[in-house]
C-alpha positions as CSV (number, residue, x, y, z in Angstrom):
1,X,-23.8,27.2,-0.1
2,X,-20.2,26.4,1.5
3,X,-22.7,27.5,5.3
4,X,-24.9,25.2,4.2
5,X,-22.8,22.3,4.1
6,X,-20.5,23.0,7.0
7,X,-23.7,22.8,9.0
8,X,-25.3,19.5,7.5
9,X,-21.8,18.6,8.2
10,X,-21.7,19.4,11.8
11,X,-25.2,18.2,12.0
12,X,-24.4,14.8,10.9
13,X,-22.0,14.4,14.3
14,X,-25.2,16.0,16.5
15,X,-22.9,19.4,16.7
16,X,-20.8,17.4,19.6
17,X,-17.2,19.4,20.1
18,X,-16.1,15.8,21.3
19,X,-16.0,14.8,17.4
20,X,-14.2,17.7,16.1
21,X,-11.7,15.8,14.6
22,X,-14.3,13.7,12.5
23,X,-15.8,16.6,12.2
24,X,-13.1,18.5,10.9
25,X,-12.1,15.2,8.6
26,X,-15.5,15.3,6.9
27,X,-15.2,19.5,6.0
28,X,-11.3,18.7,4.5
29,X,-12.9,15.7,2.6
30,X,-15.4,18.1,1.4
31,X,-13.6,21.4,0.6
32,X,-9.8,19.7,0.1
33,X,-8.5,22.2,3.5
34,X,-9.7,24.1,6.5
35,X,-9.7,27.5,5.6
36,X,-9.8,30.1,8.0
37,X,-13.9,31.0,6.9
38,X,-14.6,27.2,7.6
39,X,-12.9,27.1,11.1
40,X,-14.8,30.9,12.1
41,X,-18.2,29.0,11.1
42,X,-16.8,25.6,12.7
43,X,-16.2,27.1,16.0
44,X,-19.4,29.2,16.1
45,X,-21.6,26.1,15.3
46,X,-19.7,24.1,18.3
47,X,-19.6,27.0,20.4
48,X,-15.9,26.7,20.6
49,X,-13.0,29.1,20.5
50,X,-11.4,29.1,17.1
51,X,-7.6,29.2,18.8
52,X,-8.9,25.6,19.9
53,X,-9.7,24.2,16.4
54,X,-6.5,25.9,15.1
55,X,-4.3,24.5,17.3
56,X,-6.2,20.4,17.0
57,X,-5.3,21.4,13.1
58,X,-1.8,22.0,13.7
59,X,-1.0,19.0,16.1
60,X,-2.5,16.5,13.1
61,X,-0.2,15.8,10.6
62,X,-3.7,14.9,8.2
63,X,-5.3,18.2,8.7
64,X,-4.4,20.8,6.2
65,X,-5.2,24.8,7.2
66,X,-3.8,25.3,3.3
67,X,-4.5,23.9,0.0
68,X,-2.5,20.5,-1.2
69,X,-3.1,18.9,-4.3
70,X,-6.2,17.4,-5.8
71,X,-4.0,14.4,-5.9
72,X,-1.6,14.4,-2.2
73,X,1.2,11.5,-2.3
74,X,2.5,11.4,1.2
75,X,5.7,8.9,0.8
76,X,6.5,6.9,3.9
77,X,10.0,8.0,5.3
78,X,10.2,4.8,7.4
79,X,13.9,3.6,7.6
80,X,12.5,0.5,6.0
81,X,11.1,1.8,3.1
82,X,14.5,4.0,3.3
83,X,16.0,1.4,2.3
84,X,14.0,-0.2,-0.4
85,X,13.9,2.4,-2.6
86,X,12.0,5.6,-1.1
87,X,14.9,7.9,-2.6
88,X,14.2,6.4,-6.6
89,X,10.3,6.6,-5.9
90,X,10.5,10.4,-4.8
91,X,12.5,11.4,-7.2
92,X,10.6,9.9,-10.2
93,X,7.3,10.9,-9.4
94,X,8.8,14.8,-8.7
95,X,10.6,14.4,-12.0
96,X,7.4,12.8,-14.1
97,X,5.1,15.2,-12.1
98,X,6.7,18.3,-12.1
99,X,6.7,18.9,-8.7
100,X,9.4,19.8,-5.5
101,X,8.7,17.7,-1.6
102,X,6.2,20.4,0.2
103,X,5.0,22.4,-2.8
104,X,1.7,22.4,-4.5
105,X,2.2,22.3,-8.3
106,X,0.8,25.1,-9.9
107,X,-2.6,23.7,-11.5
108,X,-3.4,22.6,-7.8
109,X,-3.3,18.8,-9.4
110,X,-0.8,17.5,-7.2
111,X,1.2,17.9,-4.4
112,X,3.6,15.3,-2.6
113,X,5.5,15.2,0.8
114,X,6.7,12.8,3.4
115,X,4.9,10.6,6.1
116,X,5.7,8.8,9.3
117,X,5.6,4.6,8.5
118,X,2.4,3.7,7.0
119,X,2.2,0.3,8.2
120,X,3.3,-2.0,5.2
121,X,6.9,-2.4,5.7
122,X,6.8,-5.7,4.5
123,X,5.5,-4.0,1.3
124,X,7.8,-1.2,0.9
125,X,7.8,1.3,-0.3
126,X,4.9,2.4,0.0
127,X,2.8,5.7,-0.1
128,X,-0.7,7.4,1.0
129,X,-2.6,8.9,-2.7
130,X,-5.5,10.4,-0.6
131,X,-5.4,8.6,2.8
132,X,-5.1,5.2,0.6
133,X,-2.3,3.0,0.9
134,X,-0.5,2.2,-2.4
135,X,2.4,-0.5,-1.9
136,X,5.4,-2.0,-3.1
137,X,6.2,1.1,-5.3
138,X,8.6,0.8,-8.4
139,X,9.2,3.0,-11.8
140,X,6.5,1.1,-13.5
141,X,4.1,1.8,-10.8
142,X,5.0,5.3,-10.8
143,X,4.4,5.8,-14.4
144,X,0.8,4.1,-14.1
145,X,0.3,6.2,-11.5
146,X,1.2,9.4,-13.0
147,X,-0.7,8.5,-16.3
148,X,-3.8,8.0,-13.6
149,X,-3.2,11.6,-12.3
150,X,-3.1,13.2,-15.2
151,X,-5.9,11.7,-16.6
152,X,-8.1,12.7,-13.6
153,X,-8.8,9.7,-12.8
154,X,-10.2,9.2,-9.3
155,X,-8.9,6.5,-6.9
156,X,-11.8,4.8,-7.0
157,X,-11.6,4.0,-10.6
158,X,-7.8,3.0,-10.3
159,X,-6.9,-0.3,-11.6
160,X,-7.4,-2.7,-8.6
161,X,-4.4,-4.3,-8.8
162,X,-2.3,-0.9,-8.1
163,X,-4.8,-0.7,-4.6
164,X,-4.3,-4.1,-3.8
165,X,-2.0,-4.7,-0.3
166,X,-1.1,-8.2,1.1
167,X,-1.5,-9.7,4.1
168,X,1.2,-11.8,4.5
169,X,1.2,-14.6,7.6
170,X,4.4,-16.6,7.6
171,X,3.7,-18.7,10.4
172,X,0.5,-19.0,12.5
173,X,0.1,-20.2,16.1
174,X,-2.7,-20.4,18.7
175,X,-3.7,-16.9,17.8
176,X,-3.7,-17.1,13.8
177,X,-4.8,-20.8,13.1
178,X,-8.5,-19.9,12.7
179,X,-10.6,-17.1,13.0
180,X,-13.3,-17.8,15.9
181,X,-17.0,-17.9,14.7
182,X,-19.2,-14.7,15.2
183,X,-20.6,-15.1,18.9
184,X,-18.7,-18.4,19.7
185,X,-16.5,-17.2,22.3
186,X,-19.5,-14.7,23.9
187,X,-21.6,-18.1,23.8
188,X,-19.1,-19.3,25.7
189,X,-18.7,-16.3,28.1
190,X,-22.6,-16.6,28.8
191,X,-22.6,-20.2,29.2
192,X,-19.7,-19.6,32.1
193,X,-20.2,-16.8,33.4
194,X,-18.7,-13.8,34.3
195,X,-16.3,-14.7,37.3
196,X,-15.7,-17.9,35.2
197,X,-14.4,-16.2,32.5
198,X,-12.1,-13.6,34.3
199,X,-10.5,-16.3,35.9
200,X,-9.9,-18.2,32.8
201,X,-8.0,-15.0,31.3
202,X,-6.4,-14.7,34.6
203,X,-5.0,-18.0,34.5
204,X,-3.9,-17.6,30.7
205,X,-1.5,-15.0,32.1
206,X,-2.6,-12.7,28.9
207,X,-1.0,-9.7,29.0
208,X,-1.5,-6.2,27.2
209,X,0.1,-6.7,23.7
210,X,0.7,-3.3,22.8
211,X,4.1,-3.3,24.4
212,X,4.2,-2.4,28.4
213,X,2.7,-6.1,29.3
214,X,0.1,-5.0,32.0
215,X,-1.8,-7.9,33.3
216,X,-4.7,-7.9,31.4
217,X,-7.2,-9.1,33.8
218,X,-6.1,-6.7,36.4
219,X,-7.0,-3.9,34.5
220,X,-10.9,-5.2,33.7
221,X,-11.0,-6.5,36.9
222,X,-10.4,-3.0,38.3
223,X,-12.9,-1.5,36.1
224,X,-15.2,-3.5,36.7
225,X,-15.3,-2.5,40.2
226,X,-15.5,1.1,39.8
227,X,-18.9,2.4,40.4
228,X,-20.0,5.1,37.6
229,X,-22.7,5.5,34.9
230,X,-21.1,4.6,32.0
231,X,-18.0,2.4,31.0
232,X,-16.5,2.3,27.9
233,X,-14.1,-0.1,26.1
234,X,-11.3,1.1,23.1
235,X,-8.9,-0.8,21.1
236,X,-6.0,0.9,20.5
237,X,-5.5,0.3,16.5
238,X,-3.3,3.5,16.5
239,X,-0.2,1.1,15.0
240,X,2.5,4.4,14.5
241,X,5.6,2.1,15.6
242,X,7.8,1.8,12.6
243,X,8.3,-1.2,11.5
244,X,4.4,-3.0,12.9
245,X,1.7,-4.2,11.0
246,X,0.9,-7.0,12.8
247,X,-2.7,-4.9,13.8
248,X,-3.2,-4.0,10.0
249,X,-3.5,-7.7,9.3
250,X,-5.2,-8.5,12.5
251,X,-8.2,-5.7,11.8
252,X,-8.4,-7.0,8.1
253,X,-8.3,-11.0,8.9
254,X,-9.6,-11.3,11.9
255,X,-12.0,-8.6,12.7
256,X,-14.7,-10.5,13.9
257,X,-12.6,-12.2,16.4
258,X,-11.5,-8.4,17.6
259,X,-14.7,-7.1,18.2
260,X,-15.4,-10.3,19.7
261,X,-12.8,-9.6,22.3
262,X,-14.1,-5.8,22.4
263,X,-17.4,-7.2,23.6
264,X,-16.6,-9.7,25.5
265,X,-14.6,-6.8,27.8
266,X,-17.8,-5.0,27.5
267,X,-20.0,-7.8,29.4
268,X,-17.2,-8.3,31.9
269,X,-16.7,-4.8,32.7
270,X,-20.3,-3.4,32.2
271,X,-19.8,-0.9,29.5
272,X,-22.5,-0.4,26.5
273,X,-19.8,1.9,24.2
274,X,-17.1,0.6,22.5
275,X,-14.8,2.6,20.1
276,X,-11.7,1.3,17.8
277,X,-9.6,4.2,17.2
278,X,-8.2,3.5,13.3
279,X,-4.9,5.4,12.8
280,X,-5.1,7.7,10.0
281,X,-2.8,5.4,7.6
282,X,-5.4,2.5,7.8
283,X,-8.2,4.5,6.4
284,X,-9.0,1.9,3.8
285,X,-9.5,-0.6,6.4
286,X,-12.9,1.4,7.9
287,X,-15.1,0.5,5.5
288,X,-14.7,-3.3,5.7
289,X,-14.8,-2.9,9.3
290,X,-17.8,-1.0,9.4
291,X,-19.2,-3.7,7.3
292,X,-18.1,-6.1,9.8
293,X,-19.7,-4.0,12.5
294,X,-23.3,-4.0,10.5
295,X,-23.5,-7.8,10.2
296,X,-22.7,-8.2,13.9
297,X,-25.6,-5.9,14.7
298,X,-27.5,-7.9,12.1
299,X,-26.7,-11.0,13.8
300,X,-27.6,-10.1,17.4
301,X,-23.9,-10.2,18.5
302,X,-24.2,-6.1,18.7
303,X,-26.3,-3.7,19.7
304,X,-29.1,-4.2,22.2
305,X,-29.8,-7.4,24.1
306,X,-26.8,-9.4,22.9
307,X,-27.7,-13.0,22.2
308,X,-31.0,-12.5,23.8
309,X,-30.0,-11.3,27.1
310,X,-31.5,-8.3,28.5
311,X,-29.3,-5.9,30.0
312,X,-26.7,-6.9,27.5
313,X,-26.4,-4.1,25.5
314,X,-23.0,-2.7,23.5
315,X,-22.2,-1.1,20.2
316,X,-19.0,-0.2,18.3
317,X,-18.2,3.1,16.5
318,X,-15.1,3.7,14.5
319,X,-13.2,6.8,15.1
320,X,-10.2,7.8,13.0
321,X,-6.5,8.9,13.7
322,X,-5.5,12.4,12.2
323,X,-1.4,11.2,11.7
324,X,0.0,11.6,15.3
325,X,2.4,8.9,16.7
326,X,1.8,10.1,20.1
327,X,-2.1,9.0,20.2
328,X,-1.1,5.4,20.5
329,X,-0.6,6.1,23.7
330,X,-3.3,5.6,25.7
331,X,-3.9,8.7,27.5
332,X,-3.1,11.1,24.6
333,X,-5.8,8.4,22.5
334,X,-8.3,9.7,25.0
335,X,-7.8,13.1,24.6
336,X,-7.7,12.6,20.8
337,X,-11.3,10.8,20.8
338,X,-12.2,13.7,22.8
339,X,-11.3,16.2,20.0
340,X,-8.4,17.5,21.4
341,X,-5.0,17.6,20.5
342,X,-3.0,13.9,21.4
343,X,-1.1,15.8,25.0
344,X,-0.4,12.6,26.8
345,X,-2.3,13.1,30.6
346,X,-1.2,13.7,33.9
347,X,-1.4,10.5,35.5
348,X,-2.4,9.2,38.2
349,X,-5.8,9.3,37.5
350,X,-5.6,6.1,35.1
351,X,-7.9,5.6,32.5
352,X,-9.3,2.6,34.4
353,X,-11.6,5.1,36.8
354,X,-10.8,8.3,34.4
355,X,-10.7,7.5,31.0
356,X,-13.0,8.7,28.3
357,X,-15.4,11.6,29.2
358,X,-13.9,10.8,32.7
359,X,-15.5,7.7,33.0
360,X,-14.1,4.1,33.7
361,X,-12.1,3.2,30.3
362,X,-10.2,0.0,29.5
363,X,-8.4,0.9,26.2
364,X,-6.5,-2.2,25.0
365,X,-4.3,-3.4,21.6
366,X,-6.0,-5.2,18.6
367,X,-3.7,-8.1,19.4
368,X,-5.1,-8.2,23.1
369,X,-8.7,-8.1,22.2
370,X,-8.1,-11.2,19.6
371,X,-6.5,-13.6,22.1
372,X,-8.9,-12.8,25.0
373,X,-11.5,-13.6,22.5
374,X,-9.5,-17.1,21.6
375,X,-8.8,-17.9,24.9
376,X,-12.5,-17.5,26.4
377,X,-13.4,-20.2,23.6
378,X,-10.5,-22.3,23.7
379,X,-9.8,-22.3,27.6
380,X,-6.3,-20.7,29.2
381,X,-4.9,-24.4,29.1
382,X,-4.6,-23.8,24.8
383,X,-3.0,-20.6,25.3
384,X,-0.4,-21.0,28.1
385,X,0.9,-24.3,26.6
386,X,4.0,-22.0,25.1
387,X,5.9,-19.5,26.2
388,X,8.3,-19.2,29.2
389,X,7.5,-18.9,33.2
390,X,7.3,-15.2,33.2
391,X,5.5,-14.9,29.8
392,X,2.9,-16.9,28.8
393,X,1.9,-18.0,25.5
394,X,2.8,-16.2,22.1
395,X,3.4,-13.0,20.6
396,X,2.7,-11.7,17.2
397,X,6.1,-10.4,15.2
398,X,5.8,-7.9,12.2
399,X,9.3,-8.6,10.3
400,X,11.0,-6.9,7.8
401,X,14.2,-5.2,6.4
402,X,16.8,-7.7,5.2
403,X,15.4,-10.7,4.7
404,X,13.8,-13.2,2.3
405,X,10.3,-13.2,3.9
406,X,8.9,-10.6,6.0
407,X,5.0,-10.8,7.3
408,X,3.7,-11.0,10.4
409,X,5.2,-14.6,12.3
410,X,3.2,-15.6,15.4
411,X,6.2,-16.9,18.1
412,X,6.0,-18.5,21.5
413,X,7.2,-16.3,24.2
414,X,11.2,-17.6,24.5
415,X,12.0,-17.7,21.3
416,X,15.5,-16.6,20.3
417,X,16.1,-13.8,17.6
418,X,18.4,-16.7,16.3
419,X,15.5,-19.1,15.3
420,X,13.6,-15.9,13.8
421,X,16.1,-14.6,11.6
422,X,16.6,-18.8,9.7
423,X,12.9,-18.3,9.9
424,X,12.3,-15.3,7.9
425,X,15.6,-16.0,5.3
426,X,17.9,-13.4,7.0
427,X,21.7,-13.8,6.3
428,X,24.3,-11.4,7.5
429,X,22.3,-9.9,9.7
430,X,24.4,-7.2,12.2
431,X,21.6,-6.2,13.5
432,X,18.0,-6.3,14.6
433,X,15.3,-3.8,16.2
434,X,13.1,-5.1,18.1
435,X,10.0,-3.2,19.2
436,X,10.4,-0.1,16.4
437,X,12.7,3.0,17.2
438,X,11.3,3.0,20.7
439,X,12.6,-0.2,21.8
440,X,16.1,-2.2,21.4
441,X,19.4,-2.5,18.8
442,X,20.6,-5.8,19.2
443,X,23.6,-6.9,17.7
444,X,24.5,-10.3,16.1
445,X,26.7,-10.8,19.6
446,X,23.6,-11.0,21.3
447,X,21.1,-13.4,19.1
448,X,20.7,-15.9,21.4
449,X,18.2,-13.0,23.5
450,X,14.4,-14.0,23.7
451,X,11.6,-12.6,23.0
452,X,10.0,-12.4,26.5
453,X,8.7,-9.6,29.0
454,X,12.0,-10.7,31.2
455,X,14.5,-10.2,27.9
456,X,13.2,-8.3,25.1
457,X,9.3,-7.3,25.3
458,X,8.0,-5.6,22.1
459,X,4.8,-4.4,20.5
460,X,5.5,-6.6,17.6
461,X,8.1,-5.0,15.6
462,X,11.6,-6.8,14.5
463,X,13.4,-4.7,11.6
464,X,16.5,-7.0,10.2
465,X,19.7,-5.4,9.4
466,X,22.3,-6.6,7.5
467,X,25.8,-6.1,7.5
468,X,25.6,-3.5,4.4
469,X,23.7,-1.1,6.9
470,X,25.1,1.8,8.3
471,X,24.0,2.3,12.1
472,X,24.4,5.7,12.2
473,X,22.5,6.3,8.8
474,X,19.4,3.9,10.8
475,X,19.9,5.9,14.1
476,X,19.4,9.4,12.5
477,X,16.5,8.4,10.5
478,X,15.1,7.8,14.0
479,X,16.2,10.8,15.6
480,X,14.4,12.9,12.7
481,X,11.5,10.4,13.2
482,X,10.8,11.0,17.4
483,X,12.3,14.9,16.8
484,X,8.8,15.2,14.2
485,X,6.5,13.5,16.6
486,X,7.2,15.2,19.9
487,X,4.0,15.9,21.0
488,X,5.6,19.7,22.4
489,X,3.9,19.6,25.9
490,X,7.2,18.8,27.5
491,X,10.5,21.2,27.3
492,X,12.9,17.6,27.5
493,X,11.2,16.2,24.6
494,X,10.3,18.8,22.3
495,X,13.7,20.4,23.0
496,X,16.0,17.5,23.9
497,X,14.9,15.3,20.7
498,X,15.4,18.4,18.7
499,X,18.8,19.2,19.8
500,X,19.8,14.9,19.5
501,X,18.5,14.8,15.7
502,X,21.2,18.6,14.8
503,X,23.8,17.2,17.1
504,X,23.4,13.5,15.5
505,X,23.4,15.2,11.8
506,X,26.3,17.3,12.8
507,X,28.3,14.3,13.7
508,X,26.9,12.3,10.7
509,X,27.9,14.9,8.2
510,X,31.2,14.7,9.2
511,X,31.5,18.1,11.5
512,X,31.2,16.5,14.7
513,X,33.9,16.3,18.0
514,X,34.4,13.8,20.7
515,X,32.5,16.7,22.6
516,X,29.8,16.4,20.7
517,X,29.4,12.4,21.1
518,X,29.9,13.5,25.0
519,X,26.5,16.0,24.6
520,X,24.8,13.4,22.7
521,X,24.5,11.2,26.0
522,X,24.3,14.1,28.4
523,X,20.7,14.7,26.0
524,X,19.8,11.2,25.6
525,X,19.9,11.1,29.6
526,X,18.1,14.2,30.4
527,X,15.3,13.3,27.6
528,X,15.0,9.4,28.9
529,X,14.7,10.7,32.7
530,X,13.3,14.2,32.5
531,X,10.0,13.8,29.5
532,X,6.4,13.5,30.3
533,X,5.5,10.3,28.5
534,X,6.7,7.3,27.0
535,X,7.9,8.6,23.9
536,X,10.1,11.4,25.2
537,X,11.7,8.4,27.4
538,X,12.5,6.0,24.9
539,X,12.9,8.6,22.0
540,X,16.8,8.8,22.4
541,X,17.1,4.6,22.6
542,X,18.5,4.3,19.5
543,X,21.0,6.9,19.6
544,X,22.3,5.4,23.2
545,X,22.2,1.4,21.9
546,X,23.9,2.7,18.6
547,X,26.8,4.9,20.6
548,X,27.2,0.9,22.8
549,X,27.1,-1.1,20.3
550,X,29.2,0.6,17.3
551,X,31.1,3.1,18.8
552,X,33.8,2.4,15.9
553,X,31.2,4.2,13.5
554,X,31.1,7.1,14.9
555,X,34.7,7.7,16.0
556,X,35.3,7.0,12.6
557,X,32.9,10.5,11.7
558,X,34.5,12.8,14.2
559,X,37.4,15.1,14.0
560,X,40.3,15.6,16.1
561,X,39.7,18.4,18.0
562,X,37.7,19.6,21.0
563,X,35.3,21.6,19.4
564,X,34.4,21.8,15.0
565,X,31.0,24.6,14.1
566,X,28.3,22.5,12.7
567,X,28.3,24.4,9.3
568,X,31.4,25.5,7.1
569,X,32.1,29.2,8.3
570,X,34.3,29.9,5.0
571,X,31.0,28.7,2.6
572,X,28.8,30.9,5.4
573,X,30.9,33.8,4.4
574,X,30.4,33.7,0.5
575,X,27.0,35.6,0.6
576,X,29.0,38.5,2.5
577,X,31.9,38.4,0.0
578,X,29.6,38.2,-2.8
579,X,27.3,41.1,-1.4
580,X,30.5,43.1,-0.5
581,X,32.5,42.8,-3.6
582,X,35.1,41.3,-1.2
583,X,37.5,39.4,-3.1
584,X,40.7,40.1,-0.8
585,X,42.9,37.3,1.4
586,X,41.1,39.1,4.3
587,X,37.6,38.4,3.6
588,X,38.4,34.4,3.8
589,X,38.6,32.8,7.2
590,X,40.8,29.7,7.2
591,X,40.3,26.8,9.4
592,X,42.8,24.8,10.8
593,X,42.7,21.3,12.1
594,X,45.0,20.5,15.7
């Protein structure tokens, strides 16, 4: 029986080791874990070592090698939802569940742990019940959800209210006001042309909004030009950055005007495959985008001879995330949709000649594919109206922490982190992070900055501070954060955030020594200059901006001398004493302070 269905299983994805991870999804979703017999059959029906589906288990945080709960609440640890309540929340549902962080209650019911941000911190807390997003989490939540547990009720029969998520827009802008109409802006590209159109998005000045602010026509351009037999086309909807949600909305709103843009790129760069790679945390959004998907093929704006024109042939196929921050970068989200485990690649080659399956690859962000679908319709003119000389046009802002109303706000390029914070009801703000743990602390000295590629470029997230925020408590919440998603390829990262986070905590818990704030930028400068990929090299950002900017804070944590242990030596010793019978003035080590 359990053969059986591990092969209908594997049959379903045409026994292809490149969808191992959906493949390995599907089994868990069928038996609750990978066992050891389901990876031994597994790997003998791919033809695959089982070391390799091991070791793509153990890189995803969503793939389980041993039982968890019927019912698995993964709590979102994001310093956000820190701070709105995530303590209360876990500690209600262990004490009205029975249950302790990491361990599986004994009727196999219900299990609960932590998770990286989930993508609704603007709805905080929140928490994943079985890959589904449950928001804005208080006690009375928590009791309904309890009673639902143990009940047996299944999700699907939860009230709809307690699934129910918002998707807040506080201010709209060229991108927002509308969504397009199915097939308007490929109309347009048809009616154009092809040169027509790249020089429209040329002249837009669009750049990649996932963060680094490539040109985007240079890229397709490029692609475009590279003779092979296949191109393909991705959109990056991995949104791991604490503190973003902009894409969540984007994908749920304005999914139509996505794919748009994914085709569109497909026409211009010749490519007949698409994929949108869904991070794990957004699983509820894949059926209403597959939906989306079917219509389009239904309406002749996917699949085979687009519109009518022969030759123009592209589909779209949703692949999921498996929990790994490191995949939205773009060469680990390659070797993911490859089944692999997310080890960012040795680059040069780019994925622009040697992407996917080694083939010409554009992979760009949901937010990218939206406004080059916008712009084709609505002409560069519309879209470079706003924004500044170096950075054209607007930029999509996820908001939230301390202020009266977070959601996603839609800014010219230029605007000043001033004239957001009156926007969004912030008041005593200290300080803001702009672009999630991996970009910059700004303090309230330094408001008048803009958000531009030339002063502060971001991927979309701004987290508000206020002054009742402890910047150290905020900087080792990241430092556990990029410590947990080091990928491992690299000894700087997986070592050098490791040794940050104890040295951090030592220092936090009071143990620390003016030596050990010197260590903590000797690491933060060997990790920023000495890791493989982007994350290892902006992993130790917030450790650095907190040491500039509030040094006070954590002279105010270390002792006097040189050098203090991390742990208490006399508490250490107890066990001994205890074991020993010890009771004497020589089995107590006294430390003295000079």
């Amino acid at each position: 029986m359990m053969e059986t269905k591990i092969s209908a299983i594997i049959d379903e994805h045409a026994a292809d080791p490149v969808r191992l991870i959906d493949i390995l999804q599907d089994l868990q979703n069928h038996f609750g874990f990978l066992s050891t017999d389901t990876v031994e059959q597994t790997a003998h029906l791919l033809n695959i070592p089982r070391s390799q589906i091991h070791s793509v288990i153990e890189f995803y945080s969503f793939l389980y090698s041993e039982p968890v709960g019927a019912y698995r609440i993964l709590l979102s640890d994001c310093i956000v939802d820190t701070l709105q309540g995530f303590q209360t929340i876990m500690d209600a549902f262990c004490q009205r569940l029975d249950i302790q962080p990491g361990i599986i209650r004994s009727d196999g019911k219900v299990s609960i742990a932590t998770t990286s941000c989930t993508g609704f911190c603007d709805q905080g807390p929140a928490a994943l019940i079985n890959g589904i997003a449950v928001v804005a989490l208080d006690i009375d939540r928590v009791e309904r959800i309890v009673n639902l547990i143990e009940q047996d009720v299944p999700i699907n029969g939860w009230p709809s209210d307690l699934l129910h998520s918002e998707d807040t827009i506080q201010q709209h802008g060229f991108l927002l006001k509308q969504d397009i109409e199915a097939g308007s802006a490929i109309e347009a590209l048809l009616d154009r042309g092809i040169e027509h159109t790249l020089n429209e998005l040329e002249q837009s000045g669009l750049r990649g909004c996932g963060g680094a602010g490539f040109p985007t026509v240079n890229k397709w351009r490029y692609c475009r030009q590279v003779e092979a037999d296949a191109h393909y086309v991705i959109c990056n909807a991995d949104e791991g950055e604490p503190g973003t949600f902009k894409d969540r909305v984007l994908l749920n709103k304005y999914a139509d005007q996505v794919m748009e843009g994914m085709t569109l790129c497909a026409r211009l760069i010749g490519a007949s495959q698409g994929f949108i790679y869904l991070r794990g945390e957004y699983l509820f959004l894949r059926q209403k985008l597959q939906q989306t998907i079917d219509q389009r093929i239904q309406n002749n704006w996917l699949g085979q001879a687009i519109a009518g024109v022969e030759g123009f042939d592209f589909d779209i196929e949703i692949r999921m995330g498996a929990g790994a921050y490191i995949c939205g970068e773009e060469s680990a989200l390659l070797e993911s949709l490859e089944g692999k485990r997310g080890i960012p690649r040795i680059r040069p080659p780019f994925p622009v000649t040697h992407g996917y399956l080694d083939k010409p690859t554009v992979i760009k962000n949901v937010e990218t594919f939206a406004a080059a679908a916008k712009i084709t319709l609505a002409g560069a003119s519309s879209y470079n109206q706003v924004g500044t000389e170096d950075s054209l046009g607007s930029r999509l802002l996820s908001i939230s922490g301390d202020c009266a109303r977070p959601g996603v706000y839609e800014y010219p390029f230029g605007t000043t982190i001033k004239q957001i914070l009156i926007d969004c009801g912030a008041s005593h703000t200290c300080f803001v992070q702009v672009g999630g743990p991996s970009g910059a602390l700004v303090p309230n000295t330094d408001f008048h900055r803009q958000i531009s590629f030339e002063d502060l470029p971001t991927g979309g997230s701004f987290m508000i501070f206020d002054d009742s925020r402890d910047p150290l408590a905020i900087a080792t919440n990241f430092a556990h954060f990029f410590a947990h998603e080091s990928c491992g390829f690299c000894t700087p990262c997986r070592v050098g955030t490791t040794l940050v986070k104890n040295t951090l905590d030592k220092v936090v818990n009071g143990m620390g020594s003016e030596n050990d704030l010197a260590e903590l930028k000797k690491l933060s400068h060997l990790v920023q200059h000495y890791s493989h990929c982007g994350l290892g090299q902006t992993a130790t950002n917030p450790v650095m901006d907190s040491l500039t900017h509030f040094p006070e804070h954590y002279q105010a944590k270390v002792k006097g001398q040189a050098f203090t242990p991390a742990i208490d030596l006399e508490q250490a010793l107890q066990q001994a004493r205890v074991l020993t019978d010890r009771t004497d003035a020589d089995a107590h080590l006294e430390q003295f302070n000079e």
